[in-house]
DRENTORKOL-3810 file (N, C-alpha, C; in nm, 4 decimals):
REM DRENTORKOL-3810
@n.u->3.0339; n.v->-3.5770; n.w->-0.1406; ca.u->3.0409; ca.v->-3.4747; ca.w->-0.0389; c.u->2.9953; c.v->-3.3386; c.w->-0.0940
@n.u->3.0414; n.v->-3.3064; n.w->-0.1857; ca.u->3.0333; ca.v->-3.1999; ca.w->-0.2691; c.u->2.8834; c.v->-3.1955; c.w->-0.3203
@n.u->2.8245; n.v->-3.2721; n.w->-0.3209; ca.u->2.6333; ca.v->-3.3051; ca.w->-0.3688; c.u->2.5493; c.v->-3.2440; c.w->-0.2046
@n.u->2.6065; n.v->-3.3309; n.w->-0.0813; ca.u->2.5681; ca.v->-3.2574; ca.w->0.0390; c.u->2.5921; c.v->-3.1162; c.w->0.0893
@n.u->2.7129; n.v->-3.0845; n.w->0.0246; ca.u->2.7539; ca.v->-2.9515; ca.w->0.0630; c.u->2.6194; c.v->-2.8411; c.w->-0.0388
@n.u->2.5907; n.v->-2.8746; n.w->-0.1730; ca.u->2.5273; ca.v->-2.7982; ca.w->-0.2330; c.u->2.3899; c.v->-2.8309; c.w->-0.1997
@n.u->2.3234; n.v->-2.9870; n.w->-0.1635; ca.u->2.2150; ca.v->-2.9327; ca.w->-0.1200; c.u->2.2113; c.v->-2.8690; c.w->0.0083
@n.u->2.2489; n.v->-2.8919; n.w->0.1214; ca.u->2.2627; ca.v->-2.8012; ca.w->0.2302; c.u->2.2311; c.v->-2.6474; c.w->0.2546
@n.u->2.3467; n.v->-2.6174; n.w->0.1065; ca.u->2.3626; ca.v->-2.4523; ca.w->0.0411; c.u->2.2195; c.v->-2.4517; c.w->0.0497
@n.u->2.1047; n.v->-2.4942; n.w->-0.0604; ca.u->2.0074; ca.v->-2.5352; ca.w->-0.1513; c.u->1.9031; c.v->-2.4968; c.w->-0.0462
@n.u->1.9054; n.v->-2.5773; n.w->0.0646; ca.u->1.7978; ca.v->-2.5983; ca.w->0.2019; c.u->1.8760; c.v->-2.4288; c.w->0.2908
@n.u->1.9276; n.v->-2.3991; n.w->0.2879; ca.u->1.9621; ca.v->-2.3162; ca.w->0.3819; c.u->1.9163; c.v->-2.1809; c.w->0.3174
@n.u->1.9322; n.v->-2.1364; n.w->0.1482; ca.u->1.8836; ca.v->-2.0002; ca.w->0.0505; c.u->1.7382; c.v->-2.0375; c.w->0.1142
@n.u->1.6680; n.v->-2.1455; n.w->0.0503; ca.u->1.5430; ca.v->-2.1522; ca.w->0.0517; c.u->1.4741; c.v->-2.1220; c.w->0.2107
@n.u->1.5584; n.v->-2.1563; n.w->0.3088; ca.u->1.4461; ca.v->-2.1001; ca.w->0.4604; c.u->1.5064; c.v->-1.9593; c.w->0.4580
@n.u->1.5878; n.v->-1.8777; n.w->0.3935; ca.u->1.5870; ca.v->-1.7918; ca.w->0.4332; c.u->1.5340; c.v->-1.6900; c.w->0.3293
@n.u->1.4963; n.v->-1.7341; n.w->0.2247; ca.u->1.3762; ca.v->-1.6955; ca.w->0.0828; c.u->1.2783; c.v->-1.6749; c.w->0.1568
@n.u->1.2416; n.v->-1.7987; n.w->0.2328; ca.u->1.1005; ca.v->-1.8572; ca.w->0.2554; c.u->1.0203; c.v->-1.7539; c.w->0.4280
@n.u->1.1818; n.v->-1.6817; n.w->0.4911; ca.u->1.1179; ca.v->-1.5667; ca.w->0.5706; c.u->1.1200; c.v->-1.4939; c.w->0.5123
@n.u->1.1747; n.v->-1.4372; n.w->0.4403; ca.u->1.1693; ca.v->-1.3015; ca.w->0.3784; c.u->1.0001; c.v->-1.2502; c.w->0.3765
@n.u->0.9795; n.v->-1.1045; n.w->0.3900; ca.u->0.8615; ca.v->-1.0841; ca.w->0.3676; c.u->0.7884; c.v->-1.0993; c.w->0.1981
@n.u->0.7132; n.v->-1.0692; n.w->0.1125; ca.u->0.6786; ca.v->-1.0887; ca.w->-0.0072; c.u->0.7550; c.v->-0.9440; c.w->-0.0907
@n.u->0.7976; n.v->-0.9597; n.w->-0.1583; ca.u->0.8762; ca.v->-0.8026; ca.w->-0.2559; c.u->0.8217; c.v->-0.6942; c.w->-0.2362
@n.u->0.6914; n.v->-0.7173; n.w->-0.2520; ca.u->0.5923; ca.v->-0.5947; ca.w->-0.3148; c.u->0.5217; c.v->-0.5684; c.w->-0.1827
@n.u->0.5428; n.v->-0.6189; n.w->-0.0792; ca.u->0.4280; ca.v->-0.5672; ca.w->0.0647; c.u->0.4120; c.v->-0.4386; c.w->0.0635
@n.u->0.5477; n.v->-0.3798; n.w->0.0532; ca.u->0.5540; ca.v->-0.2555; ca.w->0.1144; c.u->0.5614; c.v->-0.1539; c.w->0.0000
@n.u->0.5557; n.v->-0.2078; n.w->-0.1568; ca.u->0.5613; ca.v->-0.1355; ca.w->-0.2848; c.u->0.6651; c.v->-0.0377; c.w->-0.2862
@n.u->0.8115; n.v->-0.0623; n.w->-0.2277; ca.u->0.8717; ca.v->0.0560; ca.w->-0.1827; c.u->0.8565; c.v->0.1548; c.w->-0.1509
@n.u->0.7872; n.v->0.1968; n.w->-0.0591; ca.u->0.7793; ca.v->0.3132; ca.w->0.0272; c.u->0.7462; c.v->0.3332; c.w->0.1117
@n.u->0.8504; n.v->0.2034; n.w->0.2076; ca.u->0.8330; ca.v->0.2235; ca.w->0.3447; c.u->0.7525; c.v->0.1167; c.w->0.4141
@n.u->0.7374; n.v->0.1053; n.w->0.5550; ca.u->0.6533; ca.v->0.0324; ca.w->0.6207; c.u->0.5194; c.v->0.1027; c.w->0.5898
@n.u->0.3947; n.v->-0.0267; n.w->0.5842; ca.u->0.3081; ca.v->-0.0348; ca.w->0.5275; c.u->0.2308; c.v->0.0692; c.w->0.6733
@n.u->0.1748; n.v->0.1549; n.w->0.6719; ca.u->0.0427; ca.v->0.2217; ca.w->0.7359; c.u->-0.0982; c.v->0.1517; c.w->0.7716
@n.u->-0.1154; n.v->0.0919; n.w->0.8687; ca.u->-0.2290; ca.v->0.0545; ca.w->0.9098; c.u->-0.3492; c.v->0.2129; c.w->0.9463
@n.u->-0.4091; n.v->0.2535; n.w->0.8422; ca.u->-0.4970; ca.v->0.3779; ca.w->0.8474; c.u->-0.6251; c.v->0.3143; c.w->0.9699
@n.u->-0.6368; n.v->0.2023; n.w->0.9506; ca.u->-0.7448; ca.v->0.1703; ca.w->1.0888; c.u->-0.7452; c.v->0.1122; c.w->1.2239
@n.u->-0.6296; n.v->0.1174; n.w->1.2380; ca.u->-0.5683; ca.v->0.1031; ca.w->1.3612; c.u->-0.6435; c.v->0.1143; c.w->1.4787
@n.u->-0.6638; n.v->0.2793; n.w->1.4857; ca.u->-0.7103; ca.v->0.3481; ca.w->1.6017; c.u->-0.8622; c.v->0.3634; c.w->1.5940
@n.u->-0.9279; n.v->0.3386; n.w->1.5028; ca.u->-0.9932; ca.v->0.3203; ca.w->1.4790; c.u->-1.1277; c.v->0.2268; c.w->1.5429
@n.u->-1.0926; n.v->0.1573; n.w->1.6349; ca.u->-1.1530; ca.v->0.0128; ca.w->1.6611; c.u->-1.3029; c.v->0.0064; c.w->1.5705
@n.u->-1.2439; n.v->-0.1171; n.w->1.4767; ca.u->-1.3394; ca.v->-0.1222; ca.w->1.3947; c.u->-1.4004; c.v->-0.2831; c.w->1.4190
@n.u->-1.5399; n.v->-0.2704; n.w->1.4284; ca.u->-1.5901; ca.v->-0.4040; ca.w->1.4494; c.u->-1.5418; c.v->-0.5118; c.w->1.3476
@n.u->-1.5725; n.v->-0.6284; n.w->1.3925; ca.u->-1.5282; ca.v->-0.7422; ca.w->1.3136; c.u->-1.5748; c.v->-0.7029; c.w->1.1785
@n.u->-1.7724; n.v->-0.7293; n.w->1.1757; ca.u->-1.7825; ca.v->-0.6978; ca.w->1.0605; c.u->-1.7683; c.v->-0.5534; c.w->0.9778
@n.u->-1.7133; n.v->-0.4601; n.w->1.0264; ca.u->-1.6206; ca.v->-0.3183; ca.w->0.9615; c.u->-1.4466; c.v->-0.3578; c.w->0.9128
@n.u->-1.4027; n.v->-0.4356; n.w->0.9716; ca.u->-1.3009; ca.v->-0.5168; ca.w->0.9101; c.u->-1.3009; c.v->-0.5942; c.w->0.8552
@n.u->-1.3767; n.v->-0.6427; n.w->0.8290; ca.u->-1.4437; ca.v->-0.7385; ca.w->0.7021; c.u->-1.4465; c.v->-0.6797; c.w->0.5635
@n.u->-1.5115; n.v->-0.5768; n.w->0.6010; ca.u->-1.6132; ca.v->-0.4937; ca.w->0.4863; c.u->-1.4651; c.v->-0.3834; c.w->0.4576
@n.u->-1.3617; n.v->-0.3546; n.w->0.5303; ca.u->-1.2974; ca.v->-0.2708; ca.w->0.4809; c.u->-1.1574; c.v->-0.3513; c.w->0.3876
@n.u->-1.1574; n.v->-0.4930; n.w->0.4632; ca.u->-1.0486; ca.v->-0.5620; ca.w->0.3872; c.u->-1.1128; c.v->-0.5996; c.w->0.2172
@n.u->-1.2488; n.v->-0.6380; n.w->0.2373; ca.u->-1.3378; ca.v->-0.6297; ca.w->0.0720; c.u->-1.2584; c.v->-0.5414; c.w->-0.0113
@n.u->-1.3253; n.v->-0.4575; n.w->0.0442; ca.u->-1.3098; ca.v->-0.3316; ca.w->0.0184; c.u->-1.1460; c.v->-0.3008; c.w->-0.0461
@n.u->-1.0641; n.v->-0.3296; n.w->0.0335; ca.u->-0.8757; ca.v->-0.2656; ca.w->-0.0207; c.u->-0.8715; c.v->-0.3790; c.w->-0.0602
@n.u->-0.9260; n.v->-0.5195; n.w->-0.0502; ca.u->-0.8527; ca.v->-0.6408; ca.w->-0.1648; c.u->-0.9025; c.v->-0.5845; c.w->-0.3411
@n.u->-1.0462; n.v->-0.5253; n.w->-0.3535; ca.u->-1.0921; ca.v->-0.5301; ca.w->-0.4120; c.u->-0.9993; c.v->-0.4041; c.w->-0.5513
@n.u->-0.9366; n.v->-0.2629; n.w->-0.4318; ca.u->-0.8959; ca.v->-0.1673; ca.w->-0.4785; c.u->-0.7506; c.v->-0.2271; c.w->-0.5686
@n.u->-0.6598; n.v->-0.3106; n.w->-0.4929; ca.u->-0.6035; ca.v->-0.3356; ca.w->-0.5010; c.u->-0.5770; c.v->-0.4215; c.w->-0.6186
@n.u->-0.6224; n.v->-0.5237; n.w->-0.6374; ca.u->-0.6981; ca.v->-0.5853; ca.w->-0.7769; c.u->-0.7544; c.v->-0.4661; c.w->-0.8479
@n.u->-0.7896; n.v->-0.4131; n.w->-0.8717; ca.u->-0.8212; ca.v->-0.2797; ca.w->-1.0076; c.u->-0.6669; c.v->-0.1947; c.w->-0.9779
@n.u->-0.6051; n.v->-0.1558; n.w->-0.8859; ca.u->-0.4920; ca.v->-0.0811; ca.w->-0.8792; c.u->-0.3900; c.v->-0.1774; c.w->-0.9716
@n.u->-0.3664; n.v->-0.3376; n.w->-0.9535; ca.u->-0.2290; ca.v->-0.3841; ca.w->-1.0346; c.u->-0.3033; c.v->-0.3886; c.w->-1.2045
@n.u->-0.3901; n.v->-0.4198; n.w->-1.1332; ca.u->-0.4781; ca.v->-0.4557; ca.w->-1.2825; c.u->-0.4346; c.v->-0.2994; c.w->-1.4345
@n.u->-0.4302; n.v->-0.1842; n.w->-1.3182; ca.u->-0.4441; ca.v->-0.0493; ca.w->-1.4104; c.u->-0.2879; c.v->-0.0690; c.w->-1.4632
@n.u->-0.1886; n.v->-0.1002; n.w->-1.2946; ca.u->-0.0453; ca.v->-0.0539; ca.w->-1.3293; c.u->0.0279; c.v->-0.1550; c.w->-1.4317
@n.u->-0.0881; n.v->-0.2485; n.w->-1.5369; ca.u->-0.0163; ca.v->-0.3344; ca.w->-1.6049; c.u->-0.0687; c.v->-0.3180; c.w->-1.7052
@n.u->-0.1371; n.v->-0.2269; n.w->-1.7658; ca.u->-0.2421; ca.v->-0.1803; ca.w->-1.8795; c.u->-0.1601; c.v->-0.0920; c.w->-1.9863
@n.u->-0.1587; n.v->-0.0876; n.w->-2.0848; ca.u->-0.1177; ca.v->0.0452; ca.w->-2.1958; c.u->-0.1597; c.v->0.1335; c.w->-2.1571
@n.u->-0.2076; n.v->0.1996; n.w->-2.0923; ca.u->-0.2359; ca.v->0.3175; ca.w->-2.0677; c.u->-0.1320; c.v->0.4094; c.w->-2.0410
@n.u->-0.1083; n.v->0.5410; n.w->-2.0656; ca.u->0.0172; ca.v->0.6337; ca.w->-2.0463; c.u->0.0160; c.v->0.6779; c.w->-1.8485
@n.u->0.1575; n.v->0.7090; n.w->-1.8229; ca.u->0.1343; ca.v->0.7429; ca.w->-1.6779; c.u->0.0400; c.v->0.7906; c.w->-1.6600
@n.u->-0.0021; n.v->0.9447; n.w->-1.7405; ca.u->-0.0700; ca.v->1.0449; ca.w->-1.6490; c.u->-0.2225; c.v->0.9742; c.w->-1.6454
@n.u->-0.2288; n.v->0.9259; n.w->-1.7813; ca.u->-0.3549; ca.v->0.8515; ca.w->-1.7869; c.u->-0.4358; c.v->0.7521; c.w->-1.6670
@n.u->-0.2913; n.v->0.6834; n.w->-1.5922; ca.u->-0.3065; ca.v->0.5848; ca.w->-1.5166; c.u->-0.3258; c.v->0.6742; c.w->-1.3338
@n.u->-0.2655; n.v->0.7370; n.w->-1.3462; ca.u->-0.2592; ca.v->0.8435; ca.w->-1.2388; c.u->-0.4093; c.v->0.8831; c.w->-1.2264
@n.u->-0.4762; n.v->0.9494; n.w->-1.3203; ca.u->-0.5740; ca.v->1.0058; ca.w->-1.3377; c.u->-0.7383; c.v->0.8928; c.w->-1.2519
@n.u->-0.6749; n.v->0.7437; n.w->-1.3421; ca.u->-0.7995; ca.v->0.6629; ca.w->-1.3314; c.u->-0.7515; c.v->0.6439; c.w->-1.1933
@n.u->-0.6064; n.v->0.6580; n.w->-1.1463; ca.u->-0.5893; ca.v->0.5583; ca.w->-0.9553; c.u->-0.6520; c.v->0.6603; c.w->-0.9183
@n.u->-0.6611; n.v->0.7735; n.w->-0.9087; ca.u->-0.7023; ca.v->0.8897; ca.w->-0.8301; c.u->-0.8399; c.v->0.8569; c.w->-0.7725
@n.u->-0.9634; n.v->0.8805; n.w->-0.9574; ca.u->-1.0413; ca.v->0.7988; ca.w->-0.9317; c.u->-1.0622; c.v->0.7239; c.w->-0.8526
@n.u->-1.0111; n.v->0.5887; n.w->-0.8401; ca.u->-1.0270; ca.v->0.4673; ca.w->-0.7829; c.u->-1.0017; c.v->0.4891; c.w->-0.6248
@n.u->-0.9285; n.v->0.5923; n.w->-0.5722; ca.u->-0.8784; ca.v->0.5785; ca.w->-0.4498; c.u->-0.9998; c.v->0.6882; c.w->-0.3681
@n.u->-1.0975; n.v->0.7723; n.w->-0.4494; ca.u->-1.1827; ca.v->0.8582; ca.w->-0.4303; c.u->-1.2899; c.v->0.7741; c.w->-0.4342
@n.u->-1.3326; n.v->0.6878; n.w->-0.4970; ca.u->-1.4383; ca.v->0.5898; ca.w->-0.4874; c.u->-1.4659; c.v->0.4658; c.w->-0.3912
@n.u->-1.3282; n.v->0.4245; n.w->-0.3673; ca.u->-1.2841; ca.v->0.3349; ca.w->-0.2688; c.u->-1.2988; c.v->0.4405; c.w->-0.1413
@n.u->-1.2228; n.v->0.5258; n.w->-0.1106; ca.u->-1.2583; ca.v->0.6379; ca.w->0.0045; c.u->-1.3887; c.v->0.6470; c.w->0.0200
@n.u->-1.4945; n.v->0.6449; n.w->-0.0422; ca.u->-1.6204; ca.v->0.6959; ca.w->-0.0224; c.u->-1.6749; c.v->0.5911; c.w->0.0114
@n.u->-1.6389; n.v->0.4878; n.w->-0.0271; ca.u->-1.7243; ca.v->0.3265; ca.w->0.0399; c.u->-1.6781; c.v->0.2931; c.w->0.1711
@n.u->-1.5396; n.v->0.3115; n.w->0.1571; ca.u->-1.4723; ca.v->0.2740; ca.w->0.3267; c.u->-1.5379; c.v->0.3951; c.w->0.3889
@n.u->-1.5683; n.v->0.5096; n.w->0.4144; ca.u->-1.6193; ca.v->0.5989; ca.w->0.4744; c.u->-1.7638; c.v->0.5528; c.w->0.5205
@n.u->-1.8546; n.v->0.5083; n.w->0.3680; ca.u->-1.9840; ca.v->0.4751; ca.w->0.4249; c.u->-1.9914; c.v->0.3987; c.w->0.5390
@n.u->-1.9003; n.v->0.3005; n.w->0.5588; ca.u->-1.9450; ca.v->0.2238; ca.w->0.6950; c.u->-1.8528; c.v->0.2449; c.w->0.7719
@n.u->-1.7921; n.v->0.3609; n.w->0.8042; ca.u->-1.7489; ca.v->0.4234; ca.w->0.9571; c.u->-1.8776; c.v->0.4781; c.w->1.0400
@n.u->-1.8650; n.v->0.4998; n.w->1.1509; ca.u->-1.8981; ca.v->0.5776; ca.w->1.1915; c.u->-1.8911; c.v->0.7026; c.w->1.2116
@n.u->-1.9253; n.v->0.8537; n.w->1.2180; ca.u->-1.8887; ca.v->0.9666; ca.w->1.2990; c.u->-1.7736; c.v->0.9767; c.w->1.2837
@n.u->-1.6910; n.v->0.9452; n.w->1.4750; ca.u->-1.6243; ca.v->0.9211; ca.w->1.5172; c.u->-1.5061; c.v->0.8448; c.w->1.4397
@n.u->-1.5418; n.v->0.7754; n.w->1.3707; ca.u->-1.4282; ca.v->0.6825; ca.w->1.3452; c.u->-1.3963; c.v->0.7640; c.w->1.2144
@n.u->-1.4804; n.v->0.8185; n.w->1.0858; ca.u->-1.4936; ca.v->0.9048; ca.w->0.9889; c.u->-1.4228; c.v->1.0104; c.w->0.9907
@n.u->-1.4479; n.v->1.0460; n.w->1.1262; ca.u->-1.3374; ca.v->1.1592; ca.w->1.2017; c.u->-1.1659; c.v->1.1659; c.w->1.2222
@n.u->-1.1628; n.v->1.0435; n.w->1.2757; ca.u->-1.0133; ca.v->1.0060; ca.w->1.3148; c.u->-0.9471; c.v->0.9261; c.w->1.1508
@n.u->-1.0552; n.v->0.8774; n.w->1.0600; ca.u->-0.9610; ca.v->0.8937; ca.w->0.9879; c.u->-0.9259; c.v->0.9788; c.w->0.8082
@n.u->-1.0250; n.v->1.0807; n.w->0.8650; ca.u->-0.9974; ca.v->1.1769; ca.w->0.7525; c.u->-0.8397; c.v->1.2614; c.w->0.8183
@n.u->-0.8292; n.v->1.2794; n.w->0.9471; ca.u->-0.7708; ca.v->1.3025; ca.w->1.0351; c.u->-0.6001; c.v->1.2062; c.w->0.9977
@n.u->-0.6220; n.v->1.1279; n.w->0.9831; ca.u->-0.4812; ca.v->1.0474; ca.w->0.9648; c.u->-0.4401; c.v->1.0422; c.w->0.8217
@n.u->-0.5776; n.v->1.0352; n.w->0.7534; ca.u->-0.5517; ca.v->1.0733; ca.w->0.6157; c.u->-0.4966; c.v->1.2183; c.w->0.5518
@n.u->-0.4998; n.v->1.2633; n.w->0.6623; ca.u->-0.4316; ca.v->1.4547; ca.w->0.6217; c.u->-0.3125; c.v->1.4014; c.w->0.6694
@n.u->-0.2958; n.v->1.4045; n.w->0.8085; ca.u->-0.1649; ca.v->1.3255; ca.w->0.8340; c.u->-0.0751; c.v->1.2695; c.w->0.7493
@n.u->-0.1165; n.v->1.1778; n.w->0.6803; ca.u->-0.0329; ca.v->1.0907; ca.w->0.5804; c.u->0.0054; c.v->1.1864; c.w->0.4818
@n.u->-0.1105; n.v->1.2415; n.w->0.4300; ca.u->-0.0867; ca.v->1.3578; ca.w->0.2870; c.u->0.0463; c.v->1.4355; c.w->0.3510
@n.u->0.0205; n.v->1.5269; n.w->0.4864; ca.u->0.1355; ca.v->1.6034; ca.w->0.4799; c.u->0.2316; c.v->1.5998; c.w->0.4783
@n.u->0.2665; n.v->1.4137; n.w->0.5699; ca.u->0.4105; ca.v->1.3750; ca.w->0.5645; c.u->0.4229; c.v->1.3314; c.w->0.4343
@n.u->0.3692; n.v->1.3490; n.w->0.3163; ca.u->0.4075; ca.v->1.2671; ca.w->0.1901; c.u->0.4917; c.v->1.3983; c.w->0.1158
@n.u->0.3975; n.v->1.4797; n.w->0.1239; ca.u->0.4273; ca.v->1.6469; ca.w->0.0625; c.u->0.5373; c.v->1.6392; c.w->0.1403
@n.u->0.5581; n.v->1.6516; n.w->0.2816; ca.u->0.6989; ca.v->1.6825; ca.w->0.3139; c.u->0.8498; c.v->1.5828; c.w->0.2923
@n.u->0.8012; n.v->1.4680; n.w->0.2385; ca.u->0.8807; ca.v->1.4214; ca.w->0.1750; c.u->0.9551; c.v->1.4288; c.w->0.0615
@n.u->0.8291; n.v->1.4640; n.w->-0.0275; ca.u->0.8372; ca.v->1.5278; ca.w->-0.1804; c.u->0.9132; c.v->1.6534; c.w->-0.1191
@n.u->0.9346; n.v->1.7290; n.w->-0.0649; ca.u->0.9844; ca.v->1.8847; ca.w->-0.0369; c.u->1.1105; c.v->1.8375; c.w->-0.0210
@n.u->1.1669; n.v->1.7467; n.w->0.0560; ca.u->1.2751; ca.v->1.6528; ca.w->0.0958; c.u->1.3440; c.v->1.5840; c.w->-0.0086
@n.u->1.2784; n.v->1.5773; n.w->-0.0933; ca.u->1.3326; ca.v->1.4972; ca.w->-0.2138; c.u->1.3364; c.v->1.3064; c.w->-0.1870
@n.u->1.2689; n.v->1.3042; n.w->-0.1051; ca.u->1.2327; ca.v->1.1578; ca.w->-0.0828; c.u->1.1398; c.v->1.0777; c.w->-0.1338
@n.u->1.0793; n.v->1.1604; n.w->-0.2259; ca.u->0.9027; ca.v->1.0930; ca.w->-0.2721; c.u->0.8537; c.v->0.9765; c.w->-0.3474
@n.u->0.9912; n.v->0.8814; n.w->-0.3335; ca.u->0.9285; ca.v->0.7317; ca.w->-0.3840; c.u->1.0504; c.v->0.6754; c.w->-0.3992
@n.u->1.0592; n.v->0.5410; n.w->-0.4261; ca.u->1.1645; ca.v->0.4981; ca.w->-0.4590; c.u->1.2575; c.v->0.5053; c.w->-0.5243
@n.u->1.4103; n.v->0.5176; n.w->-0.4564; ca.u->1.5267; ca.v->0.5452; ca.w->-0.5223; c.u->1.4945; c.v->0.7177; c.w->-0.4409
@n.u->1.4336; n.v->0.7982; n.w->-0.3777; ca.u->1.4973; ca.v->0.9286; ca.w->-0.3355; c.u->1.4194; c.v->1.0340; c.w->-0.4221
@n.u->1.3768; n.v->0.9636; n.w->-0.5500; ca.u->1.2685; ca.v->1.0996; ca.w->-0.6315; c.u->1.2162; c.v->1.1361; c.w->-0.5512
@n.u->1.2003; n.v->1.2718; n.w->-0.5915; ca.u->1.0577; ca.v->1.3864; ca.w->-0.5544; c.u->0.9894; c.v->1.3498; c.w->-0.6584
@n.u->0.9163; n.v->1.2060; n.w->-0.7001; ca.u->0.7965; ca.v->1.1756; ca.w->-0.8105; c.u->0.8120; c.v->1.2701; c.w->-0.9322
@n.u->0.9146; n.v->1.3078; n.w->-0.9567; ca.u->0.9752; ca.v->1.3847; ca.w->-1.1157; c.u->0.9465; c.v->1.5233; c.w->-1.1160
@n.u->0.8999; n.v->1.6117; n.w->-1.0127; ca.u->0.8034; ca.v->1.7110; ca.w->-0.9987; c.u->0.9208; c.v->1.8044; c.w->-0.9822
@n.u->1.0787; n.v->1.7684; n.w->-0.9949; ca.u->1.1663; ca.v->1.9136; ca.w->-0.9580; c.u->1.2514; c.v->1.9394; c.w->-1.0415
END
């Protein structure tokens, strides 16, 4: 009885492991931002922009697992997120280039006003800056 009772336990952790979302979706900080939302971006512009952030993303864990010192690592994401910006930009349009340099200030200010808040990453830091 006691063998059914624990696999049961066993089957019941595991479906509820198995919804859970993945740890790292949201990298602690928050629900994830869809920046192209509003955007309506053609199939193949969503194609080319998911390339594109799988690709950032792979060089982003790739950096955050390297010897390199924080500021060092800070320095090269910056980089990377300025180079990646400039490719996702090339294939907007105008309009769409528009709305999301536009959401991209957006985001910046609510981040700064978080940091002002003392909210600026996980656990409640202001990112060490006070």
């Amino acid at each position: 009885m006691k063998v059914l009772q624990f696999l049961l336990l066993f089957m019941f952790v595991g479906a509820i492991a198995k919804a859970q979302p993945p740890a790292d979706s949201t990298r602690g900080r928050g629900p994830r931002v869809d920046m192209f939302k509003d955007l309506n971006l053609t199939k193949e512009q969503q194609e080319k922009v998911k390339a594109i952030q799988d690709k950032q993303r792979t060089e982003m864990e790739t950096l955050r697992n390297s010897s390199l010192s924080r500021e060092e690592q800070r320095t090269k994401m910056m980089d990377m997120r300025k180079k990646y910006n400039e490719e996702i930009e090339a294939i907007l349009t105008p309009e769409q280039k528009e709305k999301y340099k536009a959401k991209q200030k957006e985001m910046q200010e609510q981040m700064q006003q978080r940091r002002r808040d003392g909210g600026g990453g996980p656990g409640g830091q202001g990112g060490g800056n006070k």
